[in-house]
C-alpha positions as CSV (number, residue, x, y, z in Angstrom):
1,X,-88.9,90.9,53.1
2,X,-87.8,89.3,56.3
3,X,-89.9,88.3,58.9
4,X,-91.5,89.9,62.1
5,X,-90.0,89.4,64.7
6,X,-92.1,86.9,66.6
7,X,-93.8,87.9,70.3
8,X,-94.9,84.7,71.7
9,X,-93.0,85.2,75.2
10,X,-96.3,85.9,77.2
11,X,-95.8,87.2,80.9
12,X,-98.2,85.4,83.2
13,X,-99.2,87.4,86.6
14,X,-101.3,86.8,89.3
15,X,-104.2,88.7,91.1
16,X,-104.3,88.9,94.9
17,X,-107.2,87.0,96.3
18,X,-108.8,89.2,99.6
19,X,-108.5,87.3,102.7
20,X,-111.6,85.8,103.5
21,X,-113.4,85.6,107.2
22,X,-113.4,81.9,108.5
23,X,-116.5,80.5,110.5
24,X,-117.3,76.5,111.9
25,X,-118.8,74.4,109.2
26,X,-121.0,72.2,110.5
27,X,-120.6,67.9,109.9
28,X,-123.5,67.9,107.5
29,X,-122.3,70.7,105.1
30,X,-119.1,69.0,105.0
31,X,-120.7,65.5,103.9
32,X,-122.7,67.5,101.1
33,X,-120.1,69.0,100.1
34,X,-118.1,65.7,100.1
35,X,-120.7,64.3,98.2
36,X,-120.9,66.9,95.4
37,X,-117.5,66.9,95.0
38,X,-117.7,63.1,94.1
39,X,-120.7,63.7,92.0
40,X,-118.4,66.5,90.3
41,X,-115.6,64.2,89.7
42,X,-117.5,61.5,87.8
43,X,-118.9,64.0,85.5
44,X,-115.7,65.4,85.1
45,X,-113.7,61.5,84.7
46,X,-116.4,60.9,82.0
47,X,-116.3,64.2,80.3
48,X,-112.1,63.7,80.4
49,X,-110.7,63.9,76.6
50,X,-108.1,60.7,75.8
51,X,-104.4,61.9,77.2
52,X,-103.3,59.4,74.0
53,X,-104.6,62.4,71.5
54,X,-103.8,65.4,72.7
55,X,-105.3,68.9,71.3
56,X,-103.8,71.1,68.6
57,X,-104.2,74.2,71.5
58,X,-102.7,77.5,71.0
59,X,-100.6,77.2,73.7
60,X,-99.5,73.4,75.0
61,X,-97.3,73.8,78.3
62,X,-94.9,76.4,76.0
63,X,-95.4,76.8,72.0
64,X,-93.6,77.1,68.9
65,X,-95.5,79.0,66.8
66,X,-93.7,81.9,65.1
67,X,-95.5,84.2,62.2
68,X,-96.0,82.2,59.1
69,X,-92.7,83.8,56.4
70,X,-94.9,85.0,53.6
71,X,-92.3,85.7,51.4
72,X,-88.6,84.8,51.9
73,X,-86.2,86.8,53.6
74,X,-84.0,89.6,52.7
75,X,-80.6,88.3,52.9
76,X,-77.4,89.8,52.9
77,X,-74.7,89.3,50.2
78,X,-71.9,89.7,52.0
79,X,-70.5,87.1,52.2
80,X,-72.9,85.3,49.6
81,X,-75.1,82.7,50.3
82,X,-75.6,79.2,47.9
83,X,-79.2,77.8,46.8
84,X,-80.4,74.9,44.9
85,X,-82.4,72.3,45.4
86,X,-83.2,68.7,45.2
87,X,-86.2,65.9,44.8
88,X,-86.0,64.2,48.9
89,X,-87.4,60.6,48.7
90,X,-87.3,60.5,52.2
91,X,-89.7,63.7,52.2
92,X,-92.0,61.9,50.2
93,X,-90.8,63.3,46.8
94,X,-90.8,66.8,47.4
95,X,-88.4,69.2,45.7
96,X,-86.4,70.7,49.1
97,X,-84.5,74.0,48.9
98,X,-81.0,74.3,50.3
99,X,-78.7,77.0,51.4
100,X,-75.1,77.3,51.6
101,X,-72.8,80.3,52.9
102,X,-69.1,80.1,52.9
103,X,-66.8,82.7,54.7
104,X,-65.3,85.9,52.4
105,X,-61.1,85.3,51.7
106,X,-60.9,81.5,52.4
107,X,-60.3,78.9,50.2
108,X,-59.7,75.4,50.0
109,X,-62.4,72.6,51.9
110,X,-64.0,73.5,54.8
111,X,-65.9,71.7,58.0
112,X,-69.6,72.9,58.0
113,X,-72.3,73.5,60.5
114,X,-75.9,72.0,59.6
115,X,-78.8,74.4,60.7
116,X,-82.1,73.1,61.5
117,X,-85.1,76.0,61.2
118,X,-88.0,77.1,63.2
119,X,-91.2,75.8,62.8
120,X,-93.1,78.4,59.6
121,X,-89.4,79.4,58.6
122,X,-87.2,77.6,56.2
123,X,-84.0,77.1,54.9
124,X,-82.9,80.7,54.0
125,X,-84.5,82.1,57.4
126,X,-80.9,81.6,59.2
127,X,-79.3,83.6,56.6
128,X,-82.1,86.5,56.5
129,X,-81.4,89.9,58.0
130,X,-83.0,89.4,61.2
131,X,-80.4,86.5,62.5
132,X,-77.3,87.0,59.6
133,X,-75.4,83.6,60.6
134,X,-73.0,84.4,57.5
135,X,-72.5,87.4,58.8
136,X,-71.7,86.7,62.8
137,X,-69.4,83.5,61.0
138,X,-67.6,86.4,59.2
139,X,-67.0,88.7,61.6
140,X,-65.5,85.4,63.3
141,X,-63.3,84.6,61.2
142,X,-61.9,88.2,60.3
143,X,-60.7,87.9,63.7
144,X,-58.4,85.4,63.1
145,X,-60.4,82.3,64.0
146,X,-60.5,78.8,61.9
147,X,-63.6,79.3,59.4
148,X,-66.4,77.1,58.9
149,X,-69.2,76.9,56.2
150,X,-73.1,77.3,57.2
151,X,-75.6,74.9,55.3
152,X,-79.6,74.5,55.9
153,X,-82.0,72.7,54.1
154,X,-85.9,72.8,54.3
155,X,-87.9,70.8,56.4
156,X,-91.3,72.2,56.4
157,X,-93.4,71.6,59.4
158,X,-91.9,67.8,60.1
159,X,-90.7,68.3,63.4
160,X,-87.3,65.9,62.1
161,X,-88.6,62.9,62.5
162,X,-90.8,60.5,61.0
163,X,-94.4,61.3,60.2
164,X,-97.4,59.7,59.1
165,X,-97.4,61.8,55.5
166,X,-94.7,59.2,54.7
167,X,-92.0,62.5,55.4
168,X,-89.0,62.5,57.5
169,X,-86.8,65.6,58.1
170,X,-83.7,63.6,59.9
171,X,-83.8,61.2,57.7
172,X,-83.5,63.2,54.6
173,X,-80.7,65.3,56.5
174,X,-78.7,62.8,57.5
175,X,-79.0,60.1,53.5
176,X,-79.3,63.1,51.3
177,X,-78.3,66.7,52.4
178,X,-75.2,65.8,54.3
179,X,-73.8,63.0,51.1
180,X,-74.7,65.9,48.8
181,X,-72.6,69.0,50.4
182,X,-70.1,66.7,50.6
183,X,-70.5,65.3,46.9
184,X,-70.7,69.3,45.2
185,X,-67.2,70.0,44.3
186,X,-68.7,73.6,43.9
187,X,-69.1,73.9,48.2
188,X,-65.8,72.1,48.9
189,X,-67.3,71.0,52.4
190,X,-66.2,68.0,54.2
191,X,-68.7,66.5,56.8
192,X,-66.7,63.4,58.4
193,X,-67.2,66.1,61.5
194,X,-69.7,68.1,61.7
195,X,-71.7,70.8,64.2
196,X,-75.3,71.3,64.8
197,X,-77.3,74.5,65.2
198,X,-81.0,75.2,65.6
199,X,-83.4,77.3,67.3
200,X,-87.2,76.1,68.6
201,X,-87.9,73.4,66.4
202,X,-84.5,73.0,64.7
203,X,-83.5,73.2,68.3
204,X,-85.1,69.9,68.8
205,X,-84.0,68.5,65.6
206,X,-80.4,69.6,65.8
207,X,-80.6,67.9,69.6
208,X,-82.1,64.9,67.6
209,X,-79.5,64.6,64.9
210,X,-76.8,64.8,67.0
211,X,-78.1,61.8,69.3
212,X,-79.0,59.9,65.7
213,X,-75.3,60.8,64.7
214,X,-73.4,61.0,67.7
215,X,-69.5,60.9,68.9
216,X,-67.2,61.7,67.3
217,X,-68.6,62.4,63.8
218,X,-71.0,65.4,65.9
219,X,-68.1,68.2,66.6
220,X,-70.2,69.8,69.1
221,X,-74.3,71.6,69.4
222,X,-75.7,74.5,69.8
223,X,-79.3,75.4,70.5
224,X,-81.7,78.0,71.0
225,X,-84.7,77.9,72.5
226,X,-85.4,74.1,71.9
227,X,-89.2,73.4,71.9
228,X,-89.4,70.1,74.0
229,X,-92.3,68.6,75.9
230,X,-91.5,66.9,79.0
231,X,-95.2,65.7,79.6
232,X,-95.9,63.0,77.7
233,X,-99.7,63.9,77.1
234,X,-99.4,67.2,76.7
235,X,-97.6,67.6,73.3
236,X,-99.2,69.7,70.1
237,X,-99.9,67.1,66.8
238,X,-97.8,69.2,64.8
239,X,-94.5,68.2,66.5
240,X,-95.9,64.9,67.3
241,X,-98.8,62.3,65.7
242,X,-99.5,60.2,68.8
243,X,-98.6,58.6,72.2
244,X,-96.2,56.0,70.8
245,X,-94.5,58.6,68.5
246,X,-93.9,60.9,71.1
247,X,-92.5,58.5,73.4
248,X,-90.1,56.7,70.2
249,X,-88.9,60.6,69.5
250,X,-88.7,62.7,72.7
251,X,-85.8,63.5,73.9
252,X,-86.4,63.1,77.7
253,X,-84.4,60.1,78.7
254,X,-82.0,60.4,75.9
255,X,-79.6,63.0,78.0
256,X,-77.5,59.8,77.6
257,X,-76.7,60.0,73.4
258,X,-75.1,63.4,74.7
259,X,-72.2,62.2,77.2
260,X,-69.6,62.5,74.5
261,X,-70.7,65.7,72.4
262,X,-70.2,69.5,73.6
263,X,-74.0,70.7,74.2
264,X,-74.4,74.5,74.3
265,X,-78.3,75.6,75.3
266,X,-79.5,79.6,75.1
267,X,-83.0,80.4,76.3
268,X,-84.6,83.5,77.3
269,X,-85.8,83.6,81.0
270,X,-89.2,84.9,79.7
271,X,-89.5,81.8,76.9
272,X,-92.2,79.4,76.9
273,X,-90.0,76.2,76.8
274,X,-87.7,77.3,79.4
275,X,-88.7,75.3,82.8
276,X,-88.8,72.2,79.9
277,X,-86.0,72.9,79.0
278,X,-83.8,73.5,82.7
279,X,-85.5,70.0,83.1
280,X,-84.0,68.2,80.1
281,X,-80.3,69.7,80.8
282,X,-80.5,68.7,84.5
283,X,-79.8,65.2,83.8
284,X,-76.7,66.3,80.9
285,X,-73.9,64.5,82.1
286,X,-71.2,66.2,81.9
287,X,-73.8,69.2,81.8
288,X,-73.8,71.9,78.9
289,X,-72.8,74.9,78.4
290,X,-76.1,76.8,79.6
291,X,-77.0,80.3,79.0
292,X,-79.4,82.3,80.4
293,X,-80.6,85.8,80.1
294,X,-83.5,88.2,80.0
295,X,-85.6,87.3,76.5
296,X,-88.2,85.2,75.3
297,X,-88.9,83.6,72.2
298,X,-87.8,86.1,69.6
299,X,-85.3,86.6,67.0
300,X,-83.8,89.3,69.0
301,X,-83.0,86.8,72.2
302,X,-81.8,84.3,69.3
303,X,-79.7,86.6,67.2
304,X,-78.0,88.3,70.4
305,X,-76.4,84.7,71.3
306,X,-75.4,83.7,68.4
307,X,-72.2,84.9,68.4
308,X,-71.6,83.4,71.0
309,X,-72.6,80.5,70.0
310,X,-71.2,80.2,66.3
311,X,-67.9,81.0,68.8
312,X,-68.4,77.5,70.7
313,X,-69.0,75.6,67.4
314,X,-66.1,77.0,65.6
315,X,-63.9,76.2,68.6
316,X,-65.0,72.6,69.2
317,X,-64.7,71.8,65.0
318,X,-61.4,73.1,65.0
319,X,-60.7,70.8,67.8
């Protein structure tokens, strides 16, 4: 069954406050009030949670939360799509799923793409029927373009990075998914260059594998909807476990790692991470490719960009 389309892209409005009438106030009302404000402010400074541990809130200056898959997608078979799996030391020995599609009348090795997922998605979500990569990547090539293989691999809630539960998505990516595609003689993948693709929390992690990895092994990246928090103490535990790790992980102030690799960005003008997200490309040098349209944080904003984006990464790996 594939999953719901997710509605998280929440349009705030505001009421009209009635003009008020205006009369003097009088030097002792304005030193009680003066004084009650103070009196306010201490209870509120002691009151005041620690910024170091922020709250698991439902909504943290723009959320990632998409409905949980409770069974895995429906996915096309045209062109067909590869699984297996594998015991991850560096996901704490957990048996992690992978996915492979490869493009209908080609042969021979090809360059591949590495996905990252959504937070409460997974490896085959990419490939389901609501967002049918395989398919878009098809319809590429059948017009005449270079073709390229799509491969994704399940990272659970980590957030691609490491966590205190002894897991690490990138990690695990990067020193046993990526050797392995290129070690399966069945795939017939190389990955000397690569791209990167994700969307909301594999928008993150693709942005954060490609500053791990960097120039000129990372072909190019594109992202949708990337869930990044510019504030510091207003970050949700699930993408981060304190202070120190969000600072060792975000990616504000790494626009840097970037200078050398092709950056395509999509985001709806109604999605949650958007203003977060203008702020982080503003300091891209040279800037990305940034798109922007009406949507929010949905697989129908995601899937209607893909093709253009599986369009820049196929460009820039056959480059």
């Amino acid at each position: 069954m594939a999953s719901s389309d997710p509605s998280t892209d929440d349009a705030a409005t505001a009421a009209d406050h009635p003009a008020t009438s205006r009369r003097p106030v009088s030097r002792r009302a304005m030193l009680a009030g003066v004084v009650g404000l103070a009196a306010l402010g201490g209870a509120v400074s002691c009151s005041k949670p620690d910024p170091l541990v922020p709250k698991d809130a439902a909504n943290i200056g723009g959320d990632d939360r998409l409905p949980v898959q409770t069974a895995p997608p429906e996915i096309p078979t045209d062109p067909p799509v590869i699984t297996g799996s594998f015991v991850s030391t560096k996901m704490a020995g957990r048996p992690t799923r992978w996915a492979v599609s490869r493009p209908n009348g080609v042969t021979g090795e090809l360059p591949v793409v590495i996905v990252a997922h959504a937070l409460n998605t997974d490896e085959s979500s990419i490939f389901g029927k609501q967002l049918n990569i395989q398919g878009v990547v098809q319809q590429y090539v059948n017009a005449g373009n270079p073709p390229f293989a799509v491969a994704s691999v399940d990272v659970g809630r980590n957030y691609f990075h490491a966590r205190t539960d002894g897991a690490d998505g990138a990690a695990m990516i990067l020193d046993e998914f990526i050797p392995m595609l290129d070690g399966d003689p069945r795939l017939d993948l190389r990955t000397d260059r690569i791209g990167l693709y994700g969307w909301s929390m594999g928008g993150y992690g693709a942005l954060r594998l490609g500053a791990l990895v960097g120039a000129p092994r990372v072909a190019a990246i594109a992202v949708s909807s990337p869930a990044m928090w510019a504030d510091p103490n207003n970050f949700p535990p699930r993408a981060f476990d304190s202070y120190a790790d969000y600072q060792a992980n975000s990616l504000f102030g790494q626009q840097h790692a970037f200078s050398k690799i092709p950056v395509m960005i999509s985001i709806g003008m109604a999605d949650q991470f958007y203003t977060y997200t203008r702020q982080w490309a503003a300091d891209l040098h040279p800037p990305a490719a940034f798109s922007t349209t009406p949507g929010g944080h949905t697989n129908r904003f995601w899937r209607s960009v893909l093709p253009d984006q599986v369009e820049f990464l196929g460009r820039n790996l056959a480059r």
